[in-house]
LUMFI-83914 format. One record per residue (C-alpha): x, y, z; residue in three letters. Coordinates in Angstrom, 3 decimals. Layout:
# residues N
+----------+----------+----------+-----+
!        u !        v !        w !   r !
+----------+----------+----------+-----+
!        X !        Y !        Z ! ala !
...
+----------+----------+----------+-----+
//
This chain:
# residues 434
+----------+----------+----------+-----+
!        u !        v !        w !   r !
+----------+----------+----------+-----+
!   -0.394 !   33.284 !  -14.803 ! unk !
!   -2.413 !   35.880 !  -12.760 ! unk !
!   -5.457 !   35.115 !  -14.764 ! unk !
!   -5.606 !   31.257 !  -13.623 ! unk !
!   -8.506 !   30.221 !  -11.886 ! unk !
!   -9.893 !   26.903 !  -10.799 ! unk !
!  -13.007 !   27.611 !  -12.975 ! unk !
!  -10.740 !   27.264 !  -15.851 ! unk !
!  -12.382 !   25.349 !  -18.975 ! unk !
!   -9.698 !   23.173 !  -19.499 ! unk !
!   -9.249 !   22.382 !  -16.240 ! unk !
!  -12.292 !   21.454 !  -15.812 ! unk !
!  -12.221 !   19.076 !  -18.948 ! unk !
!   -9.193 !   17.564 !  -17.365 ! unk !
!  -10.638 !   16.978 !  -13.889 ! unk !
!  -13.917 !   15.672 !  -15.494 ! unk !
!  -11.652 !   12.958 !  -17.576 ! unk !
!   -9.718 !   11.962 !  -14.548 ! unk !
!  -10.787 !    8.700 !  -12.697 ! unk !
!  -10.114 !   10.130 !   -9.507 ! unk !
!  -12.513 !   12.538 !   -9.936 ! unk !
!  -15.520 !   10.164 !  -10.783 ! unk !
!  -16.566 !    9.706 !   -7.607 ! unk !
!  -16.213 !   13.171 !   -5.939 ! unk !
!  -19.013 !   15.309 !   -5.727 ! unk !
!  -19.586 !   17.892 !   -8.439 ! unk !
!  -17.827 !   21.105 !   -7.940 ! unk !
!  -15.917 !   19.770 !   -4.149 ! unk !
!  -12.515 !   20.872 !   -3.959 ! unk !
!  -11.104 !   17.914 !   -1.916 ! unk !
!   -7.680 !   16.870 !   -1.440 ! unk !
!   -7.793 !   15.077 !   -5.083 ! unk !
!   -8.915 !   17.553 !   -6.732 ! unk !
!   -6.387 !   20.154 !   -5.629 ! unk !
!   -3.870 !   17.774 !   -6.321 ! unk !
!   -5.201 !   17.387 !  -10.020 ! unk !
!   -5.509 !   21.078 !  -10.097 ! unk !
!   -1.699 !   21.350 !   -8.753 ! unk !
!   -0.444 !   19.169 !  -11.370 ! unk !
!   -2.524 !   20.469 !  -14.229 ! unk !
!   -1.234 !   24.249 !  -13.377 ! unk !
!    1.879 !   23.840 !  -11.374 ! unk !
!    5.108 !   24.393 !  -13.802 ! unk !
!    7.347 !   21.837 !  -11.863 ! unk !
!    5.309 !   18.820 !  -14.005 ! unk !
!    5.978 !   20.880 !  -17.485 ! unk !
!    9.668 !   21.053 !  -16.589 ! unk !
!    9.918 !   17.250 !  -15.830 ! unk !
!    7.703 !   16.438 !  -18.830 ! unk !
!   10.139 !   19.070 !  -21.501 ! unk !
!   13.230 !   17.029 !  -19.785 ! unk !
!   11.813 !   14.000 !  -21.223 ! unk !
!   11.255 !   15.152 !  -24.554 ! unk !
!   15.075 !   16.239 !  -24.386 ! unk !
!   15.756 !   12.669 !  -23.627 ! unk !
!   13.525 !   11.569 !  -25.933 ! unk !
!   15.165 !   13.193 !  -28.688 ! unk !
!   18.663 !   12.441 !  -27.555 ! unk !
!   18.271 !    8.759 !  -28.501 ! unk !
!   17.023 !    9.811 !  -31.766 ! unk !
!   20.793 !   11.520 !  -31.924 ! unk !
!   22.465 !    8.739 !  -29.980 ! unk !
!   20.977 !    6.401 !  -32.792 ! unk !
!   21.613 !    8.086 !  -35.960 ! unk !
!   24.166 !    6.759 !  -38.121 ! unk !
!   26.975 !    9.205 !  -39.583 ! unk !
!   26.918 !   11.428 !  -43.178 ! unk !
!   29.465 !   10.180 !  -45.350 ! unk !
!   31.534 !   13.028 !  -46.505 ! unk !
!   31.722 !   13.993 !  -50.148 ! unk !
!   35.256 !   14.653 !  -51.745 ! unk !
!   35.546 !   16.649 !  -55.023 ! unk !
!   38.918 !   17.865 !  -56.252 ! unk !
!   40.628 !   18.605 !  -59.824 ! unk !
!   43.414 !   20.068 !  -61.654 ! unk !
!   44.665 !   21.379 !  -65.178 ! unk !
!   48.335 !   20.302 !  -66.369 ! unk !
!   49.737 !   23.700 !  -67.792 ! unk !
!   52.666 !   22.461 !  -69.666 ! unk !
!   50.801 !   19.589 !  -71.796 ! unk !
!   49.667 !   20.350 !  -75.247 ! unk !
!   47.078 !   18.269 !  -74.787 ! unk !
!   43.720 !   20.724 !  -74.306 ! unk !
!   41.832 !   18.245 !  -72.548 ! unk !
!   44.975 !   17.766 !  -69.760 ! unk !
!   42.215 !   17.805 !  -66.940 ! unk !
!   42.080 !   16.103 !  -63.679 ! unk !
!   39.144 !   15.478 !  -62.079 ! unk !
!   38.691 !   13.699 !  -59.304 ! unk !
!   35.416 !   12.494 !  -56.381 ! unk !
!   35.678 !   10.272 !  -53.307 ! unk !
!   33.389 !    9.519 !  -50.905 ! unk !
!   34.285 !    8.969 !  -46.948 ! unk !
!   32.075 !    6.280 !  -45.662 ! unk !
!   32.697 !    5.929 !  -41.735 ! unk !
!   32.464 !    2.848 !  -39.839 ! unk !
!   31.163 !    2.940 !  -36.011 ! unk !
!   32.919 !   -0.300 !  -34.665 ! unk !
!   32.651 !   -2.494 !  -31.597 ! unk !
!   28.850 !   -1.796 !  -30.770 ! unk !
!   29.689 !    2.075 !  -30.246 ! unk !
!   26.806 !    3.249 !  -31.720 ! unk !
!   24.923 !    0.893 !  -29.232 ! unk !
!   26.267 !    1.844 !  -26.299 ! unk !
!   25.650 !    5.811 !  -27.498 ! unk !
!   21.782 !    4.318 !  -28.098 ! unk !
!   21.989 !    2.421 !  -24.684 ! unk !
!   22.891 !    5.787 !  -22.480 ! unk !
!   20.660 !    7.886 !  -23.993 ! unk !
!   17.938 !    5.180 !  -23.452 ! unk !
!   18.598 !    4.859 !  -19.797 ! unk !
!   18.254 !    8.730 !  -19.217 ! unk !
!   15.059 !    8.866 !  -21.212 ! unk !
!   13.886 !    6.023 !  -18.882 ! unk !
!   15.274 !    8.172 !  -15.669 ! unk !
!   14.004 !   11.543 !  -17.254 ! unk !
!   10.686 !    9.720 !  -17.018 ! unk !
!   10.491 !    8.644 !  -13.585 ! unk !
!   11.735 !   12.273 !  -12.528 ! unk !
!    8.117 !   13.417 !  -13.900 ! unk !
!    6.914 !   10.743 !  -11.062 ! unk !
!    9.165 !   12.419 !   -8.609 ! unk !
!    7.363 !   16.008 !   -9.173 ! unk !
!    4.349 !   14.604 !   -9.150 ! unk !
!    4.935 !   13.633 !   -5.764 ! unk !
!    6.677 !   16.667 !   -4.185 ! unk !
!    3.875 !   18.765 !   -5.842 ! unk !
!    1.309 !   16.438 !   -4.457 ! unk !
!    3.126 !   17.025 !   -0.916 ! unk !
!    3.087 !   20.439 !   -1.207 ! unk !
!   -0.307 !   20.675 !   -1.729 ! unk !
!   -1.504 !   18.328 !    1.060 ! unk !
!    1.075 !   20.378 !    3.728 ! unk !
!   -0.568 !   23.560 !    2.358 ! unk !
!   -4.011 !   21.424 !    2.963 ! unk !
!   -3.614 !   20.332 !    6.389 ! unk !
!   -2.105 !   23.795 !    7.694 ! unk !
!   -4.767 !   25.766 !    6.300 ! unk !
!   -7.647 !   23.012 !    8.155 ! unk !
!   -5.721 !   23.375 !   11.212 ! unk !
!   -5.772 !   27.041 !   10.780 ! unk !
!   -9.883 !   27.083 !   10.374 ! unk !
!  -10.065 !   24.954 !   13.357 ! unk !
!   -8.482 !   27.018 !   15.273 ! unk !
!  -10.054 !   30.223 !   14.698 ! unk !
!  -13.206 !   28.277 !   15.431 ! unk !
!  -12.351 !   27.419 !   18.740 ! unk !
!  -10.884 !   30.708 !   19.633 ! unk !
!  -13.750 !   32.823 !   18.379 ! unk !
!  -15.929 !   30.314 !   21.285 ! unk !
!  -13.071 !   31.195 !   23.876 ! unk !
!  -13.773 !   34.387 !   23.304 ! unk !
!  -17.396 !   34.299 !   23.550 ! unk !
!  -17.032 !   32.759 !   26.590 ! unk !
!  -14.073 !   34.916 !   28.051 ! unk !
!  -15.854 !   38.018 !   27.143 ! unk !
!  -19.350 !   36.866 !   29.070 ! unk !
!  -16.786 !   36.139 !   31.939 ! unk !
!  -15.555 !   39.496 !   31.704 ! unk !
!  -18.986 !   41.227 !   31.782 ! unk !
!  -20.381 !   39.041 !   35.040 ! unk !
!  -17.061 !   39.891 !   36.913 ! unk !
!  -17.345 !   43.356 !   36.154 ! unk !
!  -20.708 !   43.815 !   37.476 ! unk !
!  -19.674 !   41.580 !   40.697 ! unk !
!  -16.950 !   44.438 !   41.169 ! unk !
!  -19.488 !   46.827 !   41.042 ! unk !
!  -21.146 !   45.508 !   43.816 ! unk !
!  -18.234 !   44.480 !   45.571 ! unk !
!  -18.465 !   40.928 !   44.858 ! unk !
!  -15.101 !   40.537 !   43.058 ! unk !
!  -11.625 !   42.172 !   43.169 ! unk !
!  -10.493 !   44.723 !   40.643 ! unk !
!   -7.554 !   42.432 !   40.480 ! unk !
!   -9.544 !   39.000 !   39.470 ! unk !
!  -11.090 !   41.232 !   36.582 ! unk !
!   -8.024 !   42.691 !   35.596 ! unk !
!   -6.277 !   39.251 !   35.118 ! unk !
!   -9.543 !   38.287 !   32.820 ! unk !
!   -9.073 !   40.680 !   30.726 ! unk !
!   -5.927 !   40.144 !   30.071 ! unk !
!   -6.985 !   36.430 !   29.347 ! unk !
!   -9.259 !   38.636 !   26.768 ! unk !
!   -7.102 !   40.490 !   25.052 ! unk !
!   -4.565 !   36.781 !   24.909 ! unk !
!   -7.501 !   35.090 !   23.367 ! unk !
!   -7.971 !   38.134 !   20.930 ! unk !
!   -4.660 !   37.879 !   19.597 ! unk !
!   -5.312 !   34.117 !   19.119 ! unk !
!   -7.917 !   34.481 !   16.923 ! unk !
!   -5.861 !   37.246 !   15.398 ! unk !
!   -2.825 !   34.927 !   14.725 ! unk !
!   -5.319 !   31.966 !   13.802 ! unk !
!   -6.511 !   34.356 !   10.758 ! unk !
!   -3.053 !   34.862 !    9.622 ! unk !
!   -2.266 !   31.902 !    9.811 ! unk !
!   -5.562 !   30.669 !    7.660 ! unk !
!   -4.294 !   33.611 !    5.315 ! unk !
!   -0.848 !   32.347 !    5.175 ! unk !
!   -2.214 !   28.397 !    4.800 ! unk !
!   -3.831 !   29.930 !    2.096 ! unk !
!   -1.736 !   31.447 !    0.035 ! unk !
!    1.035 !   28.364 !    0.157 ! unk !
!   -2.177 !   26.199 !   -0.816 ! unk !
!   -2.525 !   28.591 !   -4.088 ! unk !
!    1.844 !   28.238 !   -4.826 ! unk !
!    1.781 !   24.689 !   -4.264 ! unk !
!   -1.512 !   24.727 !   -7.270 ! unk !
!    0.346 !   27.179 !   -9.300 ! unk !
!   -2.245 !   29.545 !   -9.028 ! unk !
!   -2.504 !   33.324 !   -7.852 ! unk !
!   -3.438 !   33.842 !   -3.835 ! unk !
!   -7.067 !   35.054 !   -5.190 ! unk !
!   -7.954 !   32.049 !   -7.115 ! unk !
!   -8.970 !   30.876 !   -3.492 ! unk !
!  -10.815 !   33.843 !   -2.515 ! unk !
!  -14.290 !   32.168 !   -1.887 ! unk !
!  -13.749 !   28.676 !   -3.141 ! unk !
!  -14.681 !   25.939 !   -0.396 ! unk !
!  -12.585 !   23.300 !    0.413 ! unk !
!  -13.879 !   20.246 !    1.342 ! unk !
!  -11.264 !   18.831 !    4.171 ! unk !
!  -12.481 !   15.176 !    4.579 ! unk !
!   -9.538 !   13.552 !    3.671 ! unk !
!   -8.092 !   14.617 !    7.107 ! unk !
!   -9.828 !   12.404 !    9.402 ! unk !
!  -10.327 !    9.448 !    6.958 ! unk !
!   -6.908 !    9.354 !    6.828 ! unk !
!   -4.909 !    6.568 !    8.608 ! unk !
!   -1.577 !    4.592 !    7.878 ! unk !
!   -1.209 !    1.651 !    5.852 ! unk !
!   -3.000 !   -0.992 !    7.586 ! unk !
!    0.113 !   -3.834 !    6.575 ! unk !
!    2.253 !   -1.780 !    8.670 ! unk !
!    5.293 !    0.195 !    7.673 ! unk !
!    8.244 !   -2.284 !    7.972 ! unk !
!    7.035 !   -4.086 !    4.127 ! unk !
!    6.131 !   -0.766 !    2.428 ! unk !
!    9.943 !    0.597 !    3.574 ! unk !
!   11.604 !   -1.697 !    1.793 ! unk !
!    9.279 !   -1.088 !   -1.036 ! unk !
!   10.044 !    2.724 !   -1.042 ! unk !
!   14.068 !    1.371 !   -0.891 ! unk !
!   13.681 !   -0.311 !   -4.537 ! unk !
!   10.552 !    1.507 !   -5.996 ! unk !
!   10.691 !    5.349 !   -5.218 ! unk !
!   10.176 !    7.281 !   -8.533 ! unk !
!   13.427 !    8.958 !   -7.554 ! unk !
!   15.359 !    5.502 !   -6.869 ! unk !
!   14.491 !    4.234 !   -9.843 ! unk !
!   15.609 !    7.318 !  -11.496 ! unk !
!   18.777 !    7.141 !  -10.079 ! unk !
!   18.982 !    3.696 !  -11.097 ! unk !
!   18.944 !    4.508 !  -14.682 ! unk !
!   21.369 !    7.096 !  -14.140 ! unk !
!   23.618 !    4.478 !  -12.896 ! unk !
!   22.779 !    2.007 !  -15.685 ! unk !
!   23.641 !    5.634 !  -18.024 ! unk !
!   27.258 !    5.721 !  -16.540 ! unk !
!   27.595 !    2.093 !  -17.417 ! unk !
!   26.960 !    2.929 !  -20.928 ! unk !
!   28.829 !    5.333 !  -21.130 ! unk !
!   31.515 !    3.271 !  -19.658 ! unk !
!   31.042 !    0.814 !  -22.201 ! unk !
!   31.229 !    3.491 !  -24.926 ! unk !
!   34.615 !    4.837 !  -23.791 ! unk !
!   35.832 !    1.317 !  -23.716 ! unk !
!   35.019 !    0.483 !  -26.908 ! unk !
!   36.312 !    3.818 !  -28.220 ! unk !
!   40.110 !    2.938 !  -27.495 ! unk !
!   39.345 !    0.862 !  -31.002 ! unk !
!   39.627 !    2.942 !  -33.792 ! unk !
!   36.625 !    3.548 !  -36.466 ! unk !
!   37.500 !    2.590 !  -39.829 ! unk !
!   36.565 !    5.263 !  -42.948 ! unk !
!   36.452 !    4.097 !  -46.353 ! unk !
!   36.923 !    6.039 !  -49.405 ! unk !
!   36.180 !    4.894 !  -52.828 ! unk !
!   36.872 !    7.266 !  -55.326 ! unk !
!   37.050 !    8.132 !  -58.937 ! unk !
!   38.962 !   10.101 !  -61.305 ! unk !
!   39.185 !   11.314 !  -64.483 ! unk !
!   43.122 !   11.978 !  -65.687 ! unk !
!   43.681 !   13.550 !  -68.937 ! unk !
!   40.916 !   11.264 !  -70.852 ! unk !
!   41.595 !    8.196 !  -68.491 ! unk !
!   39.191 !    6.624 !  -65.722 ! unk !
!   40.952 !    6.028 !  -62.832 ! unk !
!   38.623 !    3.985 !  -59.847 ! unk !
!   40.447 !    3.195 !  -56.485 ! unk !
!   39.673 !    2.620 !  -52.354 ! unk !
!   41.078 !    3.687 !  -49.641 ! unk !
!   41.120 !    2.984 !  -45.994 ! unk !
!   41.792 !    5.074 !  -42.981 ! unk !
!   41.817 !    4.970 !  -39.500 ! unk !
!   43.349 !    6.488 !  -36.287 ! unk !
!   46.802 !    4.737 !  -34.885 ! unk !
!   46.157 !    4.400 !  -30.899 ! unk !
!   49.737 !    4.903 !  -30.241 ! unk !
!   50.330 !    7.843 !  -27.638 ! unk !
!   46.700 !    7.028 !  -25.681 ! unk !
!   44.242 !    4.073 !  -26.011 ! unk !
!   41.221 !    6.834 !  -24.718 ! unk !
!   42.345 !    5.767 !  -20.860 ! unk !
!   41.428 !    9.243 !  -20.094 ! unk !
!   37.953 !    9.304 !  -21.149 ! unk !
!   37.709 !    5.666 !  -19.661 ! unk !
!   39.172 !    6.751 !  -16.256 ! unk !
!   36.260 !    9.213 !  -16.493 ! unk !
!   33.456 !    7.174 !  -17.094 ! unk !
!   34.863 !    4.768 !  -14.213 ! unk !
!   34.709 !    7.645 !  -11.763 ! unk !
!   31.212 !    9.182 !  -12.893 ! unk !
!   30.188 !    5.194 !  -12.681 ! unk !
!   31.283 !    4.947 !   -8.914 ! unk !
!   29.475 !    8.577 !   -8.384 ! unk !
!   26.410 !    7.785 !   -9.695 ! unk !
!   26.343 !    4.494 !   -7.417 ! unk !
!   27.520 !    6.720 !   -4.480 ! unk !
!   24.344 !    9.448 !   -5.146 ! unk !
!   22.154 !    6.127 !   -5.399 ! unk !
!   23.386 !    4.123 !   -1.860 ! unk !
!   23.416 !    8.437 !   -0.667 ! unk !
!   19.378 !    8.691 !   -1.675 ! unk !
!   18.812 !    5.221 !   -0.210 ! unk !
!   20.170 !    6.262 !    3.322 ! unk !
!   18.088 !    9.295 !    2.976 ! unk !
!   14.878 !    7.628 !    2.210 ! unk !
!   15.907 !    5.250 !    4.974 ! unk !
!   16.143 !    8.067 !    7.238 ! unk !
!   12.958 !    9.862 !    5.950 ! unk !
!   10.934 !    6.745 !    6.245 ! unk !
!   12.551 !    5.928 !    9.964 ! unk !
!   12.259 !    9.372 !   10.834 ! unk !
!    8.150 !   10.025 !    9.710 ! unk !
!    7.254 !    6.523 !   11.479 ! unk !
!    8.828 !    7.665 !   14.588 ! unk !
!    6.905 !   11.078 !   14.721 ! unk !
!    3.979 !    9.324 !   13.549 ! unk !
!    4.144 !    7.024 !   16.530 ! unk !
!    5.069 !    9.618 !   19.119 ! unk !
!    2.297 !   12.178 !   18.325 ! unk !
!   -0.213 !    9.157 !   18.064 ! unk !
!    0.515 !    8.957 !   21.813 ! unk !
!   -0.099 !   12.412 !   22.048 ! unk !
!   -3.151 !   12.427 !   20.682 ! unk !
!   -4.692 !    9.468 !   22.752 ! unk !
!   -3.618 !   11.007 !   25.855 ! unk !
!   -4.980 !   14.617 !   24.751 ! unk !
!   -8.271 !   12.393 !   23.209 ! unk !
!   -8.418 !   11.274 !   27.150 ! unk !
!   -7.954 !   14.634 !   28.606 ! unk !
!  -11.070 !   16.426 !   26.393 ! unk !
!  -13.372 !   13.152 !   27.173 ! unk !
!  -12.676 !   13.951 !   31.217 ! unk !
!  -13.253 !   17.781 !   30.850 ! unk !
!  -16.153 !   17.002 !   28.615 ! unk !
!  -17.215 !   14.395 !   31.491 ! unk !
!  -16.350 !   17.154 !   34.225 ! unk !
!  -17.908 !   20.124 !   32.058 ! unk !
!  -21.587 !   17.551 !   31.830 ! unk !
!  -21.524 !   17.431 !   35.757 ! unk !
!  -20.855 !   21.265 !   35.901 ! unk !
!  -23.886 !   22.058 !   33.596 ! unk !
!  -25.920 !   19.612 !   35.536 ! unk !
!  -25.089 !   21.716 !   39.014 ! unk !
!  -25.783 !   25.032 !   36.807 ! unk !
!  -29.063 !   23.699 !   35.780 ! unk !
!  -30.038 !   23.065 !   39.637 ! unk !
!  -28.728 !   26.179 !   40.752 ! unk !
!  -26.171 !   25.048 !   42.937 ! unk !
!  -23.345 !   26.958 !   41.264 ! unk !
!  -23.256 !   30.257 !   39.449 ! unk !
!  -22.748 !   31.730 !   35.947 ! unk !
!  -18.884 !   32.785 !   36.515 ! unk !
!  -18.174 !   28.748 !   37.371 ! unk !
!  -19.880 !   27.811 !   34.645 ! unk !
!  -18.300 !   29.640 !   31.545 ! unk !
!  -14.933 !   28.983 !   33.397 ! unk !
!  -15.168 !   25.660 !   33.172 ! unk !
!  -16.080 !   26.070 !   29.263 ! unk !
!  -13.114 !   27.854 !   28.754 ! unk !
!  -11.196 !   24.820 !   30.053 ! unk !
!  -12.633 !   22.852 !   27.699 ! unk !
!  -12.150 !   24.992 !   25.022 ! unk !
!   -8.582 !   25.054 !   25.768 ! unk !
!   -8.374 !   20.820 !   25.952 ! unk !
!   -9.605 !   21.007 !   22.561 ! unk !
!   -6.995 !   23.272 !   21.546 ! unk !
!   -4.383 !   21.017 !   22.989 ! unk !
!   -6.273 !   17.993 !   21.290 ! unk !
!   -6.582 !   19.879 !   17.862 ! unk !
!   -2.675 !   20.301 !   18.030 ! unk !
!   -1.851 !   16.711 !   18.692 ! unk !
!   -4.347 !   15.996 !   15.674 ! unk !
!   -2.649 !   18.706 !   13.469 ! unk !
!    0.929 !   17.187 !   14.586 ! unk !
!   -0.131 !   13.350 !   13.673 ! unk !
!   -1.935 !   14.156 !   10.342 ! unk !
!    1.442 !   16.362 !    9.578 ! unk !
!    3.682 !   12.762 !   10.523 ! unk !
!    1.015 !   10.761 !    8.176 ! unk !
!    1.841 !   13.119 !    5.632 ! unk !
!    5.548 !   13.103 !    5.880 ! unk !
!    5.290 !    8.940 !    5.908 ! unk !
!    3.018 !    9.348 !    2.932 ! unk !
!    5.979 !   11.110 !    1.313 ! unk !
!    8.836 !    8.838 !    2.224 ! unk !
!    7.082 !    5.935 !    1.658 ! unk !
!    5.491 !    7.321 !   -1.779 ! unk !
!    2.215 !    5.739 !   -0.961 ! unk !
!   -1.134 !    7.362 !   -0.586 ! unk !
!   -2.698 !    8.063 !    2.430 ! unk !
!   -4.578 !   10.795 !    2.607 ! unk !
!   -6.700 !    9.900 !   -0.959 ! unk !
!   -6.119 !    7.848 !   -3.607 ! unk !
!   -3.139 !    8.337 !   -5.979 ! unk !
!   -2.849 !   10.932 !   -8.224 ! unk !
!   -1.124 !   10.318 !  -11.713 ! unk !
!    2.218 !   11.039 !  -11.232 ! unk !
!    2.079 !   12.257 !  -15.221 ! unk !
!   -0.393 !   14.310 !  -16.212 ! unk !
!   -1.460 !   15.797 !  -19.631 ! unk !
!   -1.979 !   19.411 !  -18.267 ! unk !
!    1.087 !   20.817 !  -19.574 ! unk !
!    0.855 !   19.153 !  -22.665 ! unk !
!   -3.127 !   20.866 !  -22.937 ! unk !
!   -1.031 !   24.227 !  -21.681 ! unk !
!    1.055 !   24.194 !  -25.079 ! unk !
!   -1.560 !   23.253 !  -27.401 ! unk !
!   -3.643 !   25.962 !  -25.944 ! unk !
!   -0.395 !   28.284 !  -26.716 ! unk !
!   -0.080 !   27.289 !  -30.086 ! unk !
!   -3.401 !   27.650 !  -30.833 ! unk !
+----------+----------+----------+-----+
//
């Protein structure tokens, strides 16, 4: 795992093959092409993927039909004077699934293959979510250090023009103390924007499934952040859509339609199976054929244990689905309402930068005609710096909301959709066994 890199060869054969990658510049690691990378590498997709083959191979068992069992017995009369007083004697049990239970075993198993595969959907998803949080903190991060390393340009000239008006006695030893204190603040800024670049980073390379140095010098392209807006029919249609067609509520639909099943199994178990035994002997020189039939008597239970079971995993599995429906509901309810809120955030801080970039114009007009002086100047650039701080945050805290609605709603916003299955494990294991 520490040798993973995103120059891998088979990687790189697997992004090349992938239509979202046809129209993305060679060698641009966008959005969609971390995502690719994150579910070619990241183990979460080989887990979901070796829970389907379980399933896979569980109807095989579910649908198999049972050995019939091979009796041999015999015996030698001691007191005959007859040397050929043998017994000898072969049956065969032959059992007999009644009442469609073999169906109902094939039924189950089908509906958890069908859920096991929508689960692979599921981590698709939440890896895909990973990877665009770990995406949008670690823009935000680089946007920040680049407006703090200009507020401290700026800070830093201020702090060198009021030091040489205190040597002349043109400003207080107080007014330049207070600057540099705004220095050293905007210092630790930067500072704390680096770590958190560092830290962005590092949860981009988890959420791939690749080591922290894998990133070490590879660009990232980050124009999927302001391309990306909501779904332009609104949210109200696509929320009920997310209700009924999540990977994860469909999954749990087939995990209700599994109890059922299995229901139906336990039901049809309180009839006994029926085992047949035809046999044939050989006693003392005479051929003896004969049949026999067995089968359990249902008299001190008729399997209402096993059936009271099934009922109460039936009405648990419907509880976990209407329980995953509230919370989608709530997810979906909750994103759109952040979404909203820090959209009128962001106007409001969009109209607050476009008046200080008005009022720092008019300032650099008065510089120009020499009607105001250096120290007013970089002061007023350091307001503006800070306005598009506060406008960067508002940005950071919408695109963070579009991403959380992109994830409740399981639609794609910020690029287009990823396959939620992939065949990079599957390359993984041949590349094992070879």
């Amino acid at each position: 795992m520490e040798q993973r890199t995103l120059a891998d060869e088979r990687l790189q054969e697997f992004l090349r093959l992938s239509p979202q990658t046809q129209t993305s510049s060679a060698g641009a690691w966008d959005l969609e092409r971390l995502t690719l990378a994150a579910l070619y590498f990241h183990p979460d997709l080989e887990v979901a993927q070796s829970r389907l083959a379980v399933a896979q191979a569980a109807i095989r068992t579910a649908a198999q039909r049972p050995n019939p069992g091979l009796t041999i017995d015999g015996g030698f009369n001691a007191t005959s004077a007859n040397p050929t007083a043998l017994t000898i004697g072969t049956a065969i049990n032959l059992l007999l699934e009644l009442f469609g239970k073999r169906g109902h075993r094939t039924e189950q198993a089908e509906a958890l293959e069908a859920a096991a595969r929508h689960d692979i959907a599921t981590a698709g998803w939440e890896v895909r979510g990973r990877v665009r949080s770990a995406y949008i903190d670690m823009w935000a991060a680089s946007q920040r250090i680049a407006l703090s390393a200009r507020q401290l340009e700026f800070q830093e000239q201020l702090v060198g023009f009021l030091g040489r008006r205190q040597v002349v006695g043109e400003a207080s030893g107080l007014d330049v103390s207070r600057e540099r204190v705004n220095l050293d603040r905007y210092r630790l800024a930067e500072r704390d924007a680096e770590r958190d670049l560092a830290t962005a980073r590092a949860a981009l390379a988890t959420a791939i499934g690749v080591p922290a140095d894998a990133l070490q010098g590879v660009a990232i392209d980050f124009g999927a952040i302001p391309t990306a807006v909501p779904p332009t029919e609104g949210i109200a249609p696509l929320r009920r859509q997310a209700l009924t067609g999540r990977s994860d509520i469909v999954s749990s639909l087939k995990q209700y339609d599994a109890a059922e099943a299995a229901l139906r199994l336990q039901i049809a178990n309180q009839f006994p199976n029926l085992t047949l035994g035809p046999g044939y002997t050989y006693d003392q020189g005479d051929n003896k054929f004969s049949l026999s039939a067995s089968a359990d008597l249902p008299i001190f239970n008729q399997n209402q244990g096993p059936i009271a079971e099934a009922v109460a995993r039936r009405r648990l599995s419907a509880a976990n689905f209407e329980a995953l429906q509230a919370t989608v509901l709530g997810a979906v309810d909750r994103a759109s309402a952040d979404y909203q809120a820090s959209t009128r955030s962001l106007e409001r801080a969009e109209a607050l930068l476009s008046e200080q970039t008005a009022r720092q114009a008019r300032t650099k007009r008065l510089f120009d005609a020499g009607q105001i002086d250096h120290v007013t100047l970089l002061a007023g650039e350091l307001e503006l710096a800070a306005t598009e701080l506060e406008r960067l945050l508002a940005l950071t805290n919408q695109r963070r909301a579009l991403g959380a609605i992109e994830d409740a709603l399981q639609q794609p916003i910020f690029a287009p959709a990823s396959p939620p299955a992939t065949a990079g494990p599957t390359l993984r294991s041949e590349e094992r066994s070879e």
